[in-house]
PAKOL-315226 format. One record per residue: residue in one letter; residue number from 1; y, x negated, z of N, C-alpha, C in turn. Coordinates in pm, 1 decimal. Atoms other than C-alpha are relative to their C-alpha. Example, Ala and Ser with C-alpha at 12.3 -4.5 7.8 and 13.67 -1.06 7.14 Angstrom:
! PAKOL-315226
r/k/nyy/nxx/nzz/cayy/caxx/cazz/cyy/cxx/czz
A/1/-119.0/-89.0/0.0/-450.0/-1230.0/780.0/120.0/-90.0/0.0
S/2/-119.0/82.0/-6.0/-106.0/-1367.0/714.0/109.0/77.0/73.0
! end
This chain:
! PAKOL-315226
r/k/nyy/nxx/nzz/cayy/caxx/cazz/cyy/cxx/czz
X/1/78.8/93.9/-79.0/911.5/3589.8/-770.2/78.0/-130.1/13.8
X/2/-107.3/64.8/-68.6/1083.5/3306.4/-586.9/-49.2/-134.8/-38.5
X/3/64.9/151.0/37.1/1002.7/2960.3/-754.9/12.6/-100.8/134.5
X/4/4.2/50.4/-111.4/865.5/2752.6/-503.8/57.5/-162.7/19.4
X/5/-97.0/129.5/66.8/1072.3/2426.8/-426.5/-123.5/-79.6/4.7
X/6/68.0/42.8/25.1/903.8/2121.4/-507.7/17.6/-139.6/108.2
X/7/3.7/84.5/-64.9/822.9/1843.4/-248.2/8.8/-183.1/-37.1
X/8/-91.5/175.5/81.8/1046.9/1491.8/-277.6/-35.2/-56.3/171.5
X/9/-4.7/110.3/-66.9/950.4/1200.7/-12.4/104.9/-86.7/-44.6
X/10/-40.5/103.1/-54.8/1172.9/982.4/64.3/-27.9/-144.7/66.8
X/11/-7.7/110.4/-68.8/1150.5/598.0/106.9/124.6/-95.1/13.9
X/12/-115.5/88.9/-2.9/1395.3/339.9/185.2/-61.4/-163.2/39.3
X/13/90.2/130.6/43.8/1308.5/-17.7/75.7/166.2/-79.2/45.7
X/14/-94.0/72.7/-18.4/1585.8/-324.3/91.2/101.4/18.9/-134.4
X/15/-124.3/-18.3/109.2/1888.4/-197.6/-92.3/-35.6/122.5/-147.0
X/16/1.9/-88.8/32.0/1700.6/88.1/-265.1/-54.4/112.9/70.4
X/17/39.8/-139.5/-42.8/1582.4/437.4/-238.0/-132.7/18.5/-85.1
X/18/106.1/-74.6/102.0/1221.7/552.4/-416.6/-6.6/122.0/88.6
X/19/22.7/-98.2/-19.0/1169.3/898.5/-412.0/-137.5/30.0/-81.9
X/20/146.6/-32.1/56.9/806.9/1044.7/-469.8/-8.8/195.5/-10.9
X/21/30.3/-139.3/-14.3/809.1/1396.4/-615.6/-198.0/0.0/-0.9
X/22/166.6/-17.2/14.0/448.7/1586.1/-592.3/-44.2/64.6/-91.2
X/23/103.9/-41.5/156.3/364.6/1668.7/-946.7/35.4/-87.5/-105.5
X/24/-45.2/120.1/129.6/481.1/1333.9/-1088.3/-37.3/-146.3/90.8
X/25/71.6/180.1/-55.7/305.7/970.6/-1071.9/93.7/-35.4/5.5
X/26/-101.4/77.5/26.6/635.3/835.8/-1170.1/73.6/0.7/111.9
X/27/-88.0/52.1/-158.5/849.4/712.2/-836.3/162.7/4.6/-86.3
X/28/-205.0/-3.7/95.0/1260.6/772.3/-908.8/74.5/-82.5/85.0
X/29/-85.5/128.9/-125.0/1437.2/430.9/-765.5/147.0/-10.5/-34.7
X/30/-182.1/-25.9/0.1/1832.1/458.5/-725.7/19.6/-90.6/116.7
X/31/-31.8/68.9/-64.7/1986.0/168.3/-591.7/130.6/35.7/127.7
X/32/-90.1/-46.2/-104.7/2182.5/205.3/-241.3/139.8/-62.4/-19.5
X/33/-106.6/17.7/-21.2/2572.0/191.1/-259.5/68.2/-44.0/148.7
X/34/-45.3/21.9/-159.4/2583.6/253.2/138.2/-47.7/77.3/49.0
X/35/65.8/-120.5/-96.9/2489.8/404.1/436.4/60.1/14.2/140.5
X/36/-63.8/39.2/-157.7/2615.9/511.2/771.6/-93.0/21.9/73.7
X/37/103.0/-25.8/-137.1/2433.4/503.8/1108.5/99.1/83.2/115.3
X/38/-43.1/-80.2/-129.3/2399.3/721.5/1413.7/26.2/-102.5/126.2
X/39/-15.0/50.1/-143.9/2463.9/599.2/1766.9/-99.5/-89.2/7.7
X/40/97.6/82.2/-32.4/2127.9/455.2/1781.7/-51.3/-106.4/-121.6
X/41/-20.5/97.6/85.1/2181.2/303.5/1466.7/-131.2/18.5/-135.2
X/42/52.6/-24.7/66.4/1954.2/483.2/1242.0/64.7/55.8/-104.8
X/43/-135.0/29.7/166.3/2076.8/534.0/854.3/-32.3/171.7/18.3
X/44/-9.1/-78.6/6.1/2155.3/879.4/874.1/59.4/100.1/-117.0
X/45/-28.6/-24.2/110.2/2374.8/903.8/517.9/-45.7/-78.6/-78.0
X/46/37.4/141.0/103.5/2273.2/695.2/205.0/76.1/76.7/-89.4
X/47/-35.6/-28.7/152.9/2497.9/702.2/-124.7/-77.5/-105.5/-51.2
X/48/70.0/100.3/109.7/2327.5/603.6/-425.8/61.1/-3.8/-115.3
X/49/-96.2/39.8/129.2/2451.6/447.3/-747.8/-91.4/116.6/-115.1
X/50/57.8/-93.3/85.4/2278.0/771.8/-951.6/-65.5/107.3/41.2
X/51/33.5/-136.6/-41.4/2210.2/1116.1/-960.0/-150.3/-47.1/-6.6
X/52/147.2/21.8/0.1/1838.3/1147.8/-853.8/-68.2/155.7/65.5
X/53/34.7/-135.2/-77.0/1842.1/1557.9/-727.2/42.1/51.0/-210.5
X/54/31.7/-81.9/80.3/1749.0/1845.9/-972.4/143.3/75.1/-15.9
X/55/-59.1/-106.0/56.9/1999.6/2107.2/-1077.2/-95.3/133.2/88.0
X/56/16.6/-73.4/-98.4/1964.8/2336.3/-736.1/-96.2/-47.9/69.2
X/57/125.2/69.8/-75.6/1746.4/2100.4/-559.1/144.1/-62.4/100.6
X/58/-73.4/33.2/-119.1/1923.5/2029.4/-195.5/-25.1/-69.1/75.5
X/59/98.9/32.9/-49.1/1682.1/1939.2/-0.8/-118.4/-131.2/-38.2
X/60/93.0/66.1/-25.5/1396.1/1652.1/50.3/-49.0/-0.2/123.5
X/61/144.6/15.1/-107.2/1092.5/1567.9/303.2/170.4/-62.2/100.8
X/62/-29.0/50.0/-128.1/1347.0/1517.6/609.6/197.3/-45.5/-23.6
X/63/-165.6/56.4/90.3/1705.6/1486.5/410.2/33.0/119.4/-96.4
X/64/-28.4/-82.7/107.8/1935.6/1727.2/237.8/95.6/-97.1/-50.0
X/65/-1.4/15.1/151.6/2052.0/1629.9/-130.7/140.6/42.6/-42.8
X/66/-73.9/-61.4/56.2/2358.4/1675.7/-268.5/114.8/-88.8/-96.1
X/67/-78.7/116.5/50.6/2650.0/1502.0/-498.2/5.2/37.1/-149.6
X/68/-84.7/-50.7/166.7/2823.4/1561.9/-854.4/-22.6/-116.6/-85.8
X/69/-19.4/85.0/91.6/2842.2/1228.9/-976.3/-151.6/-97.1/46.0
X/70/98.4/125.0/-74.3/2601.8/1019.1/-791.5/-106.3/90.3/197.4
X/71/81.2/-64.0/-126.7/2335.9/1142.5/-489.1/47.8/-39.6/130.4
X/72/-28.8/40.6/-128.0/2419.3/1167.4/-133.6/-121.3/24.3/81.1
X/73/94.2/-9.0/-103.0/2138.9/1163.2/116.4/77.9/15.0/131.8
X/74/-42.7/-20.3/-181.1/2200.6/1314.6/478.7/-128.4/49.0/75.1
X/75/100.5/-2.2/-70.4/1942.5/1295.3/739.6/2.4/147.5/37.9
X/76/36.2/-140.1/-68.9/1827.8/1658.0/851.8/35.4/-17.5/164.8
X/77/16.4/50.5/-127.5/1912.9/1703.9/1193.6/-49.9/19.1/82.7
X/78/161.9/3.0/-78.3/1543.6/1774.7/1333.3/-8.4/-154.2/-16.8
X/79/48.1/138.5/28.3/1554.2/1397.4/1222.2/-152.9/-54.4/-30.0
X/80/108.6/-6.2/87.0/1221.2/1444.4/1010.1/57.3/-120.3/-23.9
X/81/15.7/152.8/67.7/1113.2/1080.7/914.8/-92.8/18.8/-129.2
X/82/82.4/4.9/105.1/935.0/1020.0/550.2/-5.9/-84.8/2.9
X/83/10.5/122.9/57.2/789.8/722.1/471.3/133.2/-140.3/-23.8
X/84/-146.6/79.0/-44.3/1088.4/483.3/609.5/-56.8/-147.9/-10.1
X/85/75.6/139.1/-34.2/1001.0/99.7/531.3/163.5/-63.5/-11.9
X/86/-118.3/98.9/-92.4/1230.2/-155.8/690.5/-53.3/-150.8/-101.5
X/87/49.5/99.7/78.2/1190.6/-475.7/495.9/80.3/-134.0/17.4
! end
């Protein structure tokens, strides 16, 4: 039986990242290193200064996950939005 993945939101605040899994009150905040934009100037990569993905977790709400030392965020490219605050 195929363990089902577990649903991570994505926000983006001024100079961090909170992530909201859904079977934990606790919010996971990893401060932003950098980010690049698309054409229209939306943040389409984010590095963060700390791992913040599971051990086979790829994926989030609208972003796949990935990175050895430290997390990379890359926008999906359906360009699914999560909870995006501009500040």
């Amino acid at each position: 039986m195929a363990k089902e993945k577990e649903r991570v939101e994505v926000a983006i605040g001024d100079g961090v990242v909170v992530l909201k899994r859904e079977r934990s009150s606790n919010p996971v905040i990893a401060g932003i290193l950098g980010v690049d934009r698309d054409e229209s100037g939306e943040i389409d990569t984010i590095w963060l200064d700390r791992l913040v993905h599971k051990v086979g977790e790829d994926e989030f709400v609208g972003w796949s996950v990935s990175g050895a030392v430290s997390s990379i965020l890359r926008r999906n490219a359906s360009k699914v939005t999560s909870l995006t605050v501009h500040q």
